[in-house]
C-alpha atoms as an extended CHARMM CRD file, in Angstrom:
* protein
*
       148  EXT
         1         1  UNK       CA            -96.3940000000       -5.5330000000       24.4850000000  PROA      1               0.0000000000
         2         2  UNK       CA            -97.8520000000       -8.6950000000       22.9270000000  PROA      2               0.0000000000
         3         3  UNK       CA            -97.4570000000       -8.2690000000       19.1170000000  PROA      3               0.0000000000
         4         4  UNK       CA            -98.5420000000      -11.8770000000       18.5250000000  PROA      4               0.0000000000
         5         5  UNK       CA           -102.0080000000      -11.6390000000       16.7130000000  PROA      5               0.0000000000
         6         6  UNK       CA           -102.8390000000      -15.4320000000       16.7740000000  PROA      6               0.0000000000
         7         7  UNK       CA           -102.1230000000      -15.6380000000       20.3180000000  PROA      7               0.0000000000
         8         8  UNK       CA           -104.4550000000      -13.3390000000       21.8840000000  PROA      8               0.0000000000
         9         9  UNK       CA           -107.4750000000      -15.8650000000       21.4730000000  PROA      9               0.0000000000
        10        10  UNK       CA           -106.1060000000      -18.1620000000       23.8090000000  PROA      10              0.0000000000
        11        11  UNK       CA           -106.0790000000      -15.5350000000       26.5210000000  PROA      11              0.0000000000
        12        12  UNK       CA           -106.9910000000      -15.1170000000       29.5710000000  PROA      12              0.0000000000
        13        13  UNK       CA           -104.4430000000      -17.4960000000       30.8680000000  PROA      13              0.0000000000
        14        14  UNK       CA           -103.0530000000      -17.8970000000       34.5920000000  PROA      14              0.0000000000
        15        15  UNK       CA            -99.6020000000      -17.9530000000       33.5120000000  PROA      15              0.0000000000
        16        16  UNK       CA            -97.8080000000      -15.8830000000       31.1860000000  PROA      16              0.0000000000
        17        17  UNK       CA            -93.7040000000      -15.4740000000       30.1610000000  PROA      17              0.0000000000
        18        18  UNK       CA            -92.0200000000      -14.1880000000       26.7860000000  PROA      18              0.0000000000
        19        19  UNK       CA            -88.7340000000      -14.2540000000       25.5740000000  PROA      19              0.0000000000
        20        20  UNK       CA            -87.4150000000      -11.9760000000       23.0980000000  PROA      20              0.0000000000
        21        21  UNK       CA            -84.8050000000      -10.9070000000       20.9880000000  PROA      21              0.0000000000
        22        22  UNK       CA            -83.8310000000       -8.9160000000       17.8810000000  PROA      22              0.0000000000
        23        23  UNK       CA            -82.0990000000      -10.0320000000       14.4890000000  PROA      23              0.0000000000
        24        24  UNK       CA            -80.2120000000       -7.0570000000       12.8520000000  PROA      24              0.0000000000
        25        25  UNK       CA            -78.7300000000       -7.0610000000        9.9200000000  PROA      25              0.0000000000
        26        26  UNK       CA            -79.1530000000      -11.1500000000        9.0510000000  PROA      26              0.0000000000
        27        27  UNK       CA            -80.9030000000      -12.3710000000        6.5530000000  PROA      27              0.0000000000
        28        28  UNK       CA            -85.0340000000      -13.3710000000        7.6310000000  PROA      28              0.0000000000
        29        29  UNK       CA            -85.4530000000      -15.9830000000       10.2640000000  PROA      29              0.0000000000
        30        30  UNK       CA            -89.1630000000      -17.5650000000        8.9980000000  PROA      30              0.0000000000
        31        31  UNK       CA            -91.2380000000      -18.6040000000       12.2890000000  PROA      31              0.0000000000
        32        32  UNK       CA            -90.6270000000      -22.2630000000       10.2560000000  PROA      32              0.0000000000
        33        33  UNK       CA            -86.9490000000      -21.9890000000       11.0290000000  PROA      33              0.0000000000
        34        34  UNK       CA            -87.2600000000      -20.5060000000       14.5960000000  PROA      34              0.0000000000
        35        35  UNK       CA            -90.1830000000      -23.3880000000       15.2060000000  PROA      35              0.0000000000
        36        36  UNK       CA            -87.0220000000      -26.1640000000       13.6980000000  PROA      36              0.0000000000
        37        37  UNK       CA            -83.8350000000      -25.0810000000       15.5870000000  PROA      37              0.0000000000
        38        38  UNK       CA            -85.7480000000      -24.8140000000       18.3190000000  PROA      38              0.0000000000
        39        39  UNK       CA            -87.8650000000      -28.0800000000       18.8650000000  PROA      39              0.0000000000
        40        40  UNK       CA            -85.6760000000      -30.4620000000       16.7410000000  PROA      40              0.0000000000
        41        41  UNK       CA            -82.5430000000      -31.7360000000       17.8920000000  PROA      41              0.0000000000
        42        42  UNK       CA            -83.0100000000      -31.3080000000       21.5700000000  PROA      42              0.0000000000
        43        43  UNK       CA            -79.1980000000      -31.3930000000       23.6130000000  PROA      43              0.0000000000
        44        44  UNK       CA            -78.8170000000      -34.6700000000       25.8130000000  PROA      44              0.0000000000
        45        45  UNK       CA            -79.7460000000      -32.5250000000       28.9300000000  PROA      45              0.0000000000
        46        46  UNK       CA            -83.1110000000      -31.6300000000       28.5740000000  PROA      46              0.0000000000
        47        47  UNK       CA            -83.4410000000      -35.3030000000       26.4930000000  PROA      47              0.0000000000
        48        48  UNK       CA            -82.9270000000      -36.0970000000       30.0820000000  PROA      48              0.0000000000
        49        49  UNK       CA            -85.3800000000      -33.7260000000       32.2040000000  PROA      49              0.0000000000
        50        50  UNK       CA            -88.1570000000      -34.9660000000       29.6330000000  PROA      50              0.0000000000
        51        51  UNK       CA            -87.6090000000      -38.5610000000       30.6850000000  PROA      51              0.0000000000
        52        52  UNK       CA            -87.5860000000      -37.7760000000       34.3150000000  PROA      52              0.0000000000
        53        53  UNK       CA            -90.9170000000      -35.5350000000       34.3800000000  PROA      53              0.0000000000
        54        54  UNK       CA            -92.4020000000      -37.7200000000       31.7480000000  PROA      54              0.0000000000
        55        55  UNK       CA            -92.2100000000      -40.9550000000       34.5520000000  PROA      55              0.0000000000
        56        56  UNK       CA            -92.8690000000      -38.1040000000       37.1840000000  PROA      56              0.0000000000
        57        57  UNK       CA            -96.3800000000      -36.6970000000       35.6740000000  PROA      57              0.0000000000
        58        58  UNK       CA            -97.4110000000      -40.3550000000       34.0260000000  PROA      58              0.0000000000
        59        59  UNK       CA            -99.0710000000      -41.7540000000       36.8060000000  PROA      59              0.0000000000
        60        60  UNK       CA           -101.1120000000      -38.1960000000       37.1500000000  PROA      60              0.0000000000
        61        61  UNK       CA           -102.2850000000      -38.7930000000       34.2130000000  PROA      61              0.0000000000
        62        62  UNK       CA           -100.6820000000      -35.8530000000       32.2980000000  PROA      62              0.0000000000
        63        63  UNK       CA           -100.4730000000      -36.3230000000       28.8860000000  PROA      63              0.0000000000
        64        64  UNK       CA            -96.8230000000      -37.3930000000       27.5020000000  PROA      64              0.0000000000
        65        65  UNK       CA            -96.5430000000      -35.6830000000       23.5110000000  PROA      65              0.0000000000
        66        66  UNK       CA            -93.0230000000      -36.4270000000       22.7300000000  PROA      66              0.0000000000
        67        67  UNK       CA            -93.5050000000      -34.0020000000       19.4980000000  PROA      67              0.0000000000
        68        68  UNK       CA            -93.9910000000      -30.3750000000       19.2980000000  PROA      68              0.0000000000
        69        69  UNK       CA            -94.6470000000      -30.6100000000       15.6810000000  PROA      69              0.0000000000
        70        70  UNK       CA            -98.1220000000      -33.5940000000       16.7120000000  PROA      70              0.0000000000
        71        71  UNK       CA            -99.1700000000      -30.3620000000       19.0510000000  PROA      71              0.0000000000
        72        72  UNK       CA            -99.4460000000      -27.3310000000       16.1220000000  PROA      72              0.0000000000
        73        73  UNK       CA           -102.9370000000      -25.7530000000       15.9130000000  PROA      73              0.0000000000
        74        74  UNK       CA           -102.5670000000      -23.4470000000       13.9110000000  PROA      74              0.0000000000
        75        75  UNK       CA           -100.0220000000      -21.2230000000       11.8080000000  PROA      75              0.0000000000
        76        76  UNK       CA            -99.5620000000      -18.1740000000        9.6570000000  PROA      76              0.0000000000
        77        77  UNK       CA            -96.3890000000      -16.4140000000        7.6920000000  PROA      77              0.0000000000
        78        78  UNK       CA            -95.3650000000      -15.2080000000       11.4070000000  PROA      78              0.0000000000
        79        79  UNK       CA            -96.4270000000      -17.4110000000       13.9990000000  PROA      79              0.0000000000
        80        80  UNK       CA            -97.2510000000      -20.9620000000       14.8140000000  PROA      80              0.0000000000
        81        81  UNK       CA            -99.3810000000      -21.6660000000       17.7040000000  PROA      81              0.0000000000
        82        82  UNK       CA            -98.5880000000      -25.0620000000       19.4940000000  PROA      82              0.0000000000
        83        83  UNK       CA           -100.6510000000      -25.7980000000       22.1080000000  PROA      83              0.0000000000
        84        84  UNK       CA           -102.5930000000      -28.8910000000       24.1710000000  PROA      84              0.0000000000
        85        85  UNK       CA           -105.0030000000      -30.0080000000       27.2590000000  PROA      85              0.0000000000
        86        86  UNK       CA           -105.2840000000      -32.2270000000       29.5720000000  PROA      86              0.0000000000
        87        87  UNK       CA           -107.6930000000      -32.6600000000       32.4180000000  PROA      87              0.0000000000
        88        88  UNK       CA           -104.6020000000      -30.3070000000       35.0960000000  PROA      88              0.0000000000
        89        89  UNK       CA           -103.9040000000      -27.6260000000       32.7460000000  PROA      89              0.0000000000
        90        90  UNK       CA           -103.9740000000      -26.4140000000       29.0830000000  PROA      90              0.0000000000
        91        91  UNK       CA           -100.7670000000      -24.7260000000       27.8950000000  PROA      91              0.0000000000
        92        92  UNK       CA           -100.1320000000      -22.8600000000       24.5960000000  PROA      92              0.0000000000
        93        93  UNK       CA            -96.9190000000      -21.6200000000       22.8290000000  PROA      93              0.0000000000
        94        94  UNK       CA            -96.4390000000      -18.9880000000       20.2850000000  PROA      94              0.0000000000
        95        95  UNK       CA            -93.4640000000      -19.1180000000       18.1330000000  PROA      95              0.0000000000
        96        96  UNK       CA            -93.6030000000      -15.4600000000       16.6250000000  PROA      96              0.0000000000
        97        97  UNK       CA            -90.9930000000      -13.7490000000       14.1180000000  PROA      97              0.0000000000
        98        98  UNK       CA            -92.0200000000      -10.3820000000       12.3550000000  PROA      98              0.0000000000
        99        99  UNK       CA            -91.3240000000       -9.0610000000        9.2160000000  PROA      99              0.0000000000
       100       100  UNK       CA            -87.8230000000       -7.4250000000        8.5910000000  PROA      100             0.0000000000
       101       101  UNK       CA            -88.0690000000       -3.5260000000        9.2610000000  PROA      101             0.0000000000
       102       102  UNK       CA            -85.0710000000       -1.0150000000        9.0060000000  PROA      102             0.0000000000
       103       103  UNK       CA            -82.7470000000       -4.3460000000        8.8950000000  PROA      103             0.0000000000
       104       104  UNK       CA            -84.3160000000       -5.7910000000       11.9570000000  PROA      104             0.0000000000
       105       105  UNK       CA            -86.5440000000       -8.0590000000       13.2270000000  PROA      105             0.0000000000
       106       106  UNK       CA            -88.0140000000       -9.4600000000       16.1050000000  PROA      106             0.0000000000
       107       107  UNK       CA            -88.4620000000      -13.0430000000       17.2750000000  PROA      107             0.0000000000
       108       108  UNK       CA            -90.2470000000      -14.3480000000       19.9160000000  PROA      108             0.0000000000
       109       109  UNK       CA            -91.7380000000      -17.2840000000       21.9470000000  PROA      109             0.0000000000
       110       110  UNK       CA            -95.0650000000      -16.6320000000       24.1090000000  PROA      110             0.0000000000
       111       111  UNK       CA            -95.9930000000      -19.5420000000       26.7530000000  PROA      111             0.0000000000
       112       112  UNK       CA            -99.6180000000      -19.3270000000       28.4450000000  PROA      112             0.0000000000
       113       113  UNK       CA           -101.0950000000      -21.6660000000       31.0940000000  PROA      113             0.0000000000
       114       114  UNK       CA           -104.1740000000      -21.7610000000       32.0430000000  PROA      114             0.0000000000
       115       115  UNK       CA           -104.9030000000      -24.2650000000       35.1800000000  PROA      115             0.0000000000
       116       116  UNK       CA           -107.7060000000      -26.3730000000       34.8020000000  PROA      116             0.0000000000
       117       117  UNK       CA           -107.8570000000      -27.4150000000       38.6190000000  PROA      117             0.0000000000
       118       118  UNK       CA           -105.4590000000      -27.4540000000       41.7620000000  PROA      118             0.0000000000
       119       119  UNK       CA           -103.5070000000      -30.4360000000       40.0900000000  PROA      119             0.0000000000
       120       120  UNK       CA           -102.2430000000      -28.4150000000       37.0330000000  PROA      120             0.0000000000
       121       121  UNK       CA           -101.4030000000      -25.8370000000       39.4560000000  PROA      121             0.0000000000
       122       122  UNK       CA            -99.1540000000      -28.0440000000       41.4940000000  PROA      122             0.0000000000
       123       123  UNK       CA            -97.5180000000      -29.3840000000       38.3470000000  PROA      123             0.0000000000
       124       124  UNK       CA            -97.0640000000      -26.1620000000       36.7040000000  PROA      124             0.0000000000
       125       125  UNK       CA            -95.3560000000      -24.8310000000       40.1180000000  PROA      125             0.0000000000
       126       126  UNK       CA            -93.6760000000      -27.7080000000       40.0610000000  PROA      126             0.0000000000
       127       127  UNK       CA            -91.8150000000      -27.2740000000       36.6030000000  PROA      127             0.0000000000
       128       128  UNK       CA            -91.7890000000      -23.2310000000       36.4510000000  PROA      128             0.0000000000
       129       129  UNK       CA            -88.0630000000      -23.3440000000       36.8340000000  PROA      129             0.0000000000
       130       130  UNK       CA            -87.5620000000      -25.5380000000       34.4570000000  PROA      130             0.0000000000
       131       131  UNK       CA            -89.7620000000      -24.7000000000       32.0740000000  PROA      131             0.0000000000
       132       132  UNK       CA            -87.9980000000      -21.1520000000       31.7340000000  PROA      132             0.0000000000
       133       133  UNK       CA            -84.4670000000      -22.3950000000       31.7540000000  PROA      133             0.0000000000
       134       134  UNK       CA            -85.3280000000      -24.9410000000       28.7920000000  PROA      134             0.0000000000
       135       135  UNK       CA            -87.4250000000      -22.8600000000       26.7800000000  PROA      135             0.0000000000
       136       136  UNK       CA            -84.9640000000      -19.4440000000       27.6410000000  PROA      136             0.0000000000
       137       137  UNK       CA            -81.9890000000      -21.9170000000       26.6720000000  PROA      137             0.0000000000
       138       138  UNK       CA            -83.6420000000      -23.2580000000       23.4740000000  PROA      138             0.0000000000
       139       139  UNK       CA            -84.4560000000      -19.4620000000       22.0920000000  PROA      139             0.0000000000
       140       140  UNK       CA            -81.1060000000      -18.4020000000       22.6480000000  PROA      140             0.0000000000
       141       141  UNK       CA            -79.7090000000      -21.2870000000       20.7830000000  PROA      141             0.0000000000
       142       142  UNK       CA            -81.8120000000      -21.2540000000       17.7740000000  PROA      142             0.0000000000
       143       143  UNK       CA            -80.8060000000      -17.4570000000       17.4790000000  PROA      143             0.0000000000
       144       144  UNK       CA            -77.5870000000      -17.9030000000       17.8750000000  PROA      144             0.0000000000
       145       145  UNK       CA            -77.7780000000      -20.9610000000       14.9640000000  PROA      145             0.0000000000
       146       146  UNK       CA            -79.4310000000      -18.6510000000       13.0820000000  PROA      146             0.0000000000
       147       147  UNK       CA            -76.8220000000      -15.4770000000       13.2470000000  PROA      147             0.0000000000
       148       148  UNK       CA            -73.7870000000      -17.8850000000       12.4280000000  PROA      148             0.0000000000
């Protein structure tokens, strides 16, 4: 179920994943903190993979942000949408964290792609994998930050 309110808008999309996860019994992760542990300090790894695709998709003329925070559109007490376009695809990402109920809450990070011709489909197919390992790897991290 897609509790995100801000989300929805951007919808229909050709792509959708979502990771989630609960808090219980830790103090209140604000979508501000979730958005910083997450798109921060980035491990030398993926540092890496963004180099590599970013001289892979340059010449395709895929546009190269190297800052989620340049890419927010818009943001309320729970969620921050980050999204952007191009002329092969528009992507947008929902950081989402809801308020604290019975000692829990949930977090989560939406990503929807919509293709905007054959070449954004290629691309997107292209990074899938990695694309859910980074972003799978990046939400378990800032949890786990968070709960120590």
């Amino acid at each position: 179920m897609l509790r995100s309110r801000l989300i929805k808008k951007y919808f229909p999309a050709n792509y959708k994943d979502c990771f989630r996860d609960k808090i219980y019994r830790k103090p209140y992760m604000s979508v501000n903190e979730l958005f910083n542990l997450m798109f921060s300090q980035y491990p030398k790894w993926i540092m890496r993979m963004y180099y590599i695709r970013n001289l892979i998709v340059k010449p395709f003329g895929v546009k190269i942000n190297k800052s989620f925070a340049n890419m927010v559109i818009e943001q309320n007490e729970n969620e921050i949408i980050i999204g952007a376009k191009d002329k092969h695809l528009t992507f947008h990402v929902s950081l989402f964290c809801s308020d604290v109920k019975d000692k829990t809450q949930e977090v989560s990070i939406t990503t929807i792609v919509k293709y905007e011709n054959i070449l954004g489909r290629i691309y997107f197919a292209a990074i899938w994998l990695f694309h859910r390992i980074i972003v799978s790897y990046l939400f378990k991290r800032a949890i786990k930050i968070h709960n120590t």
